[in-house]
N, C-alpha and C positions, 0 to 999 in steps of 0.2 A: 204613542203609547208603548211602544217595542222597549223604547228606552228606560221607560221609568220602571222601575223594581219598589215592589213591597211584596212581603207576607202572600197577599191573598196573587198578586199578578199572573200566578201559572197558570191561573182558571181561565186563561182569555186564549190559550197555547192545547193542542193537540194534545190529549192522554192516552200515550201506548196502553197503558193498564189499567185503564179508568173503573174503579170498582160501583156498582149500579148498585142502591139503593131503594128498596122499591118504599121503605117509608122513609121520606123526606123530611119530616118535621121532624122525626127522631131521631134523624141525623142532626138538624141544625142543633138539637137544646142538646145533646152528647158534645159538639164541639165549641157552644159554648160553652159547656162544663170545663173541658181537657182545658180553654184558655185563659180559666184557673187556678189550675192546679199547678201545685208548687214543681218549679222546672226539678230535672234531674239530678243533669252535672251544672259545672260552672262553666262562666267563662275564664276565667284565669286557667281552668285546665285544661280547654280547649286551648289557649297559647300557648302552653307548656307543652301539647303533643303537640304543635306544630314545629315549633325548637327541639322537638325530636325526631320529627319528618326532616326537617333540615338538614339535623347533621347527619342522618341516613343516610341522605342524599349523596353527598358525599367522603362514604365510609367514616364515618365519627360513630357511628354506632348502626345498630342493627334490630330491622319491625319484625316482631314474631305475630300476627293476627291469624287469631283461631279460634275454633270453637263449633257451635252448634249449627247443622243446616239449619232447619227452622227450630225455634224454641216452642217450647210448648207450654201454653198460661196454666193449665190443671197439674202437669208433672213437675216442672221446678219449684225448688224448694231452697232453704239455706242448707241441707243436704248435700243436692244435687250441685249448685251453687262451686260450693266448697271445696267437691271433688274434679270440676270442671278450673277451678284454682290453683289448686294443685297441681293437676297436672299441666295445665299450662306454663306455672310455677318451674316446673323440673325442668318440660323442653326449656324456655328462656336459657337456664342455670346451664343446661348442654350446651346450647350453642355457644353463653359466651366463656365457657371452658377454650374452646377451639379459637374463637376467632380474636378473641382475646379483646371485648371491648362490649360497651353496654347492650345490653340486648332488652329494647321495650315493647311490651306486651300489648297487643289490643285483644280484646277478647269478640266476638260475637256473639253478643250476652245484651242483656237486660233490656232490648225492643228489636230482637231478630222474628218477629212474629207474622212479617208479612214476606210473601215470596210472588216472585211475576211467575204466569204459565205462559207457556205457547199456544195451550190449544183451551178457550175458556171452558168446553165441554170436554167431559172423561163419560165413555161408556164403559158398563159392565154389563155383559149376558142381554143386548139389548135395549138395556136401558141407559139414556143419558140424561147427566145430572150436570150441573156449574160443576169446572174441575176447585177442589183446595185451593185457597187461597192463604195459606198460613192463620191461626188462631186468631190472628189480632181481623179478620175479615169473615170467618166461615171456620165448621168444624171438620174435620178428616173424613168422619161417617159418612157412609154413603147413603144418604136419604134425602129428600128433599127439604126438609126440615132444617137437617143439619149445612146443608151446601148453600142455605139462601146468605146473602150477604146482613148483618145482622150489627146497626152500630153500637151498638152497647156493648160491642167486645172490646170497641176502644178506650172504652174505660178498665175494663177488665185487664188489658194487657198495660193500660198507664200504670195502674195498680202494682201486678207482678213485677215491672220493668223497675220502680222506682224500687221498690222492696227488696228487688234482685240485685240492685246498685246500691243500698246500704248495707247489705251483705257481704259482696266484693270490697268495698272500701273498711268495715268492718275485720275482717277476714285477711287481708291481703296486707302483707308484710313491706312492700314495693307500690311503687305507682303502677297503677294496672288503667288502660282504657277502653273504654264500651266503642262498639262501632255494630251498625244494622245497614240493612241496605234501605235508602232514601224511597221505598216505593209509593207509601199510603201517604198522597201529599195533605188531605185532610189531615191527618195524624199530625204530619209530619210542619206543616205552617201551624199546628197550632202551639206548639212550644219554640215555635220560633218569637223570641221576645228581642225586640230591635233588628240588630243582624246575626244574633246566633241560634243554632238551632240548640237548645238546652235540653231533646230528649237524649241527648247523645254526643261523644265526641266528634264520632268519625263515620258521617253518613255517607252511603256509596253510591254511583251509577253505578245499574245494570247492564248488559249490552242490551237486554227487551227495551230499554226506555232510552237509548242515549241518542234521539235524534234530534239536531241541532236546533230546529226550531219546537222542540216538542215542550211538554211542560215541566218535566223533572229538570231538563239541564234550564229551562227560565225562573225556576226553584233557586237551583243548588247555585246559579251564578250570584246572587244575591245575597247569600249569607258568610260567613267568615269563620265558620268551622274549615278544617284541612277537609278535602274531598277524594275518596276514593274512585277510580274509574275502572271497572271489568274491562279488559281487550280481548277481543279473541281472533280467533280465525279470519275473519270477517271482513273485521274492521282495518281498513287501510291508511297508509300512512298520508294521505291529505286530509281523508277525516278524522284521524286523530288532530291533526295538526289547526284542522280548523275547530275542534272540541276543547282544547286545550288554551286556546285564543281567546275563546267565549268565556269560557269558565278560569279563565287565570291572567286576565288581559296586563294585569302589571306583572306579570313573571315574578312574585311573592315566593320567597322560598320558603318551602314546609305547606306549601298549601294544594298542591298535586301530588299522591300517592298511586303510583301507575299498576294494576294488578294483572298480568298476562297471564291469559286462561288458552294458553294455544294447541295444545296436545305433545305428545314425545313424539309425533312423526309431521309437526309441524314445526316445530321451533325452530331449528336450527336454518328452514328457511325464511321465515316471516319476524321471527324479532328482531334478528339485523336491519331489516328491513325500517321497521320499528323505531330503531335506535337512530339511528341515520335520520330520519322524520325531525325526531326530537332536538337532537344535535342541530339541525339545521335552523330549527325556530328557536334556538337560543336559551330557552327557557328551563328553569331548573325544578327538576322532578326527583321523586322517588320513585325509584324502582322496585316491582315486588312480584314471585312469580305464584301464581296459585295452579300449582301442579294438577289438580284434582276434576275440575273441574275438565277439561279440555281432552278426559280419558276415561268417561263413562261409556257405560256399553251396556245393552238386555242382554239379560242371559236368554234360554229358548222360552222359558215359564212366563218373560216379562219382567223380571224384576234388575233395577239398577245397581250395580256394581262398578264397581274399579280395580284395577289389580295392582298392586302396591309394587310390583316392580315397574310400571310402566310409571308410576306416580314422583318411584325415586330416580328415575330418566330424564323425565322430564325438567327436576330439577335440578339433575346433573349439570344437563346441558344448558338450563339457565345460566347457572353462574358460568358455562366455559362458554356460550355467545359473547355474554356481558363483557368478562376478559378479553375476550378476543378482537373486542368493539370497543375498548377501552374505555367500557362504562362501567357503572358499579350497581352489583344488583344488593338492594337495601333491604329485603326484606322475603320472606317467604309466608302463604297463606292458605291454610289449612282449615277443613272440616273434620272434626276430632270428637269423641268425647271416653269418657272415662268408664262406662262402661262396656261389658265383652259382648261387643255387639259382633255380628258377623255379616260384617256388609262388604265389605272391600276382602277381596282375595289376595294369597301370598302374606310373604313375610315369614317371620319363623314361627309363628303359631302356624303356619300351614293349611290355613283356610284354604278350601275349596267350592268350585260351586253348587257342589253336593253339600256343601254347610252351608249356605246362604240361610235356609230357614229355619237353622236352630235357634237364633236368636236376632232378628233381622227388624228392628224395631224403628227405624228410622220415618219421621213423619214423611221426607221427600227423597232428599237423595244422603247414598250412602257414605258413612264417616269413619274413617280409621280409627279402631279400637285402641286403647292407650298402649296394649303391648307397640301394635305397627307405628303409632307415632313416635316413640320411644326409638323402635330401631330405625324410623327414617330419620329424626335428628342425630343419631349416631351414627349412620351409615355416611351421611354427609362429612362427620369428624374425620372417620376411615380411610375417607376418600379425600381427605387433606383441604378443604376448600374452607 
């Protein structure tokens, strides 16, 4: 049974993030709804990103993937939509001023609603509740009410997601693509129709779920969207190499999008490392680093932050590994949004972490306000790469 793959097979595989339901039947008649409803994207566009991951791959062009830590189903709008457009819009338009070659968008938009924790309980003052599980599973409020697992959000965020993807398509002057991370495999096998997953172009592994016999990576091997994979610190170069075997066993090019989450004071030793893995098993990937993640930190109060000098280090020394390894880094990947949030420190607005709570809105973790994206796409220009 290991071998055969469909739809439903991950159910018989270990679930790092398995979400508990405590009414059952109202799960099942919710997913037979969602396998229903009319898919998202297409497949032809899912091919057409992956002839973009391709040529990525090998410097023909360049992945800009950004966007929203978690989305939120009650606050986006074609509003909000439009301005998370834009500006993703503009970076693309910077970078390939500089690099002098296409630069294709994936956005984190239109079913980023589910997030893995580390730890399933969050207390306050005492009390412990289920921690957040992003909209599309439980609400942010801290009550028991609101923290229970609850499926009829999954309708709720099919809803917003597709509405959020006739907007972008709408809206968007350019081919723009959606990407979420592959967590709610409910969710997630039930817009799988044959082999593609049609809630989405470009679904991710996590580093919480990526274990080789677990059930996301007996998911994601089976279908024929491009696949994104988080690395971080952690993860070493045999189990990349045997993650990358499982999930890409005919070395398909455009169908592994490699996202390095490794910190500014890890890189420069572990993604050589990395590359060398890669290199050795032959196999043709894109490369992409996500500066951000790999360089949170609490302030004394608790609250999650990043300091945007360390964010534009990090992806410094991305591309001068890659060069130096004579590989090509394809892509970069960002949490962003457009408005003046004040979550990440530094930059020339000059946040500090005495500003963190004038404006600090972020459902998880915190995302570069458009000024800071702005000057880290440009700071990149500056810096000649």
């Amino acid at each position: 049974m290991a071998n055969i793959w469909n739809t439903e097979s991950w159910r018989h595989y270990p679930n790092a993030q398995e979400i508990h339901y405590r009414n059952q039947v109202q799960l099942r008649d919710v997913l037979a709804l969602l396998r229903q409803k009319p898919a998202i994207v297409k497949a032809n566009e899912i091919n057409a990103l992956k002839k973009h991951l391709a040529a990525a791959s090998d410097g023909r062009s360049f992945i800009l993937q950004a966007g929203d830590c978690a989305e939120s189903i009650t606050a986006a709008s074609p509003k909000t939509t439009q301005a998370q457009l834009t500006l993703i819009t503009k970076l693309a338009k910077l970078l390939e001023q500089k690099l002098n070659k296409p630069v294709v968008s994936i956005a984190r938009i239109a079913g980023q609603f589910a997030k893995p924790r580390t730890k399933t309980h969050e207390t306050r003052a005492g009390i412990s509740l289920l921690s957040y599980r992003g909209d599309l599973v439980n609400h942010i409020d801290f009550t028991p009410e609101s923290r229970e697992p609850n499926s009829a959000r999954l309708l709720q965020g099919y809803a917003k997601a597709a509405h959020t993807y006739k907007v972008l398509k709408r809206k968007s002057s350019q081919s723009i693509y959606t990407s979420h991370e592959a967590l709610h495999l409910h969710y997630e096998s039930s817009f799988t129709r044959k082999v593609y997953n049609l809630s989405t172009h470009l679904p991710w592994l996590g580093m919480r779920t990526a274990q080789i016999d677990g059930a996301h990576v007996e998911y994601l091997r089976g279908i024929k969207n491009p696949i994104g994979i988080k690395v971080g610190p952690s993860t070493t170069p045999e189990q990349l190499q045997v993650l990358l075997t499982k999930l890409n066993p005919e070395h398909a090019p455009g169908r592994i999008l490699l996202i390095t989450r490794l910190g500014a004071d890890k890189i420069e030793l572990i993604l050589p490392r990395l590359i060398l893995a890669v290199t050795k098993l032959g196999m043709p990937v894109t490369w992409s680093c996500d500066p951000m993640h790999g360089n949170t930190f609490r302030t004394e109060s608790g609250l999650k932050t990043r300091d945007f000098a360390t964010i534009a280090t990090e992806l410094a020394l991305a591309f001068q590994v890659h060069a130096s390894e004579k590989s090509i880094l394809g892509g970069i990947h960002l949490e962003i949004t457009p408005e003046a949030v004040t979550e990440c420190i530094g930059g020339q607005c000059g946040l500090s972490i005495q500003d963190l709570n004038q404006n600090y809105r972020t459902l998880l973790d915190p995302r570069l306000n458009a000024s800071q994206a702005i000057e880290l796409a440009e700071g990149l220009i500056l810096q000649g790469f």
